[in-house]
N, C-alpha and C positions, 0 to 999 in steps of 0.2 A: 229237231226234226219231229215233225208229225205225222201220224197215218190218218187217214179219212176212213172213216168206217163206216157203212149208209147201210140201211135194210132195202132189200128191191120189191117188199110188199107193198101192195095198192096200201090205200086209205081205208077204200069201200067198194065192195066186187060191182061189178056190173049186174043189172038187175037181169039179166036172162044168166046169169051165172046162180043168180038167188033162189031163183024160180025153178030151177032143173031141169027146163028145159033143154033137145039138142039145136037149140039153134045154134047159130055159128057165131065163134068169139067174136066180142066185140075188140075192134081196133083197137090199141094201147096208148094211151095218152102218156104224152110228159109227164114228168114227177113236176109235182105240186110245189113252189120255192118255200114251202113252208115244213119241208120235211126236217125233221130234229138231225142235226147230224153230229155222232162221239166223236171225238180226238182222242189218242192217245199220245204222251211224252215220253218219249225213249230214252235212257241212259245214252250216256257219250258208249258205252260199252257197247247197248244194245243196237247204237248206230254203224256203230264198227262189225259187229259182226253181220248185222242183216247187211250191210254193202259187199259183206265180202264175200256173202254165201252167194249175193248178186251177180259173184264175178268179178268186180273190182278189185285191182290190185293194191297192193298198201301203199304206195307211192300216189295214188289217186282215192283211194281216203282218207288219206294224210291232209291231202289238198282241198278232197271237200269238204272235212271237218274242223279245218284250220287247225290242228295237229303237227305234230311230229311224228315222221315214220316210226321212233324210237317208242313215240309211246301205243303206235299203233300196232307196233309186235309185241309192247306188253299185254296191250288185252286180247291177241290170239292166241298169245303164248306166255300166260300166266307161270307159268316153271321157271323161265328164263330171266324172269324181274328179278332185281340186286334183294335179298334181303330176306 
């Protein structure tokens, strides 16, 4: 699982934003397709917990992560693992 991470900063302001003038903003253009964009890679842990804080029940991220419930209540409930 991935996150998309993007910054919503322009490039380069508009030149009446440069100038200090009060004229009135200029319209807001599309993002540029050339903006950098991070990823992050989750732990199978970290997938489990942010699904669950989502509201998801174990039984359904068991199914989205191709899991077992079994092993999706060990990582909510690390106490309860054999060992």
């Amino acid at each position: 699982m991935s996150s998309t991470i993007s910054s919503s900063f322009p490039e380069s302001l508009p030149a009446a934003a440069n100038s200090g003038s009060a004229a009135a903003p200029a319209a807001q253009t599309a993002p540029s397709s050339n903006v950098a964009v991070d990823t992050v890679t989750l732990t199978e842990a970290e997938q489990v917990y942010q699904l669950y804080n989502q509201g998801q029940s174990v039984s359904q991220i068991a199914s989205s992560l191709s899991m077992s419930e079994a092993v999706v209540n060990q990582y909510l409930n690390p106490s309860n693992s054999p060992g």
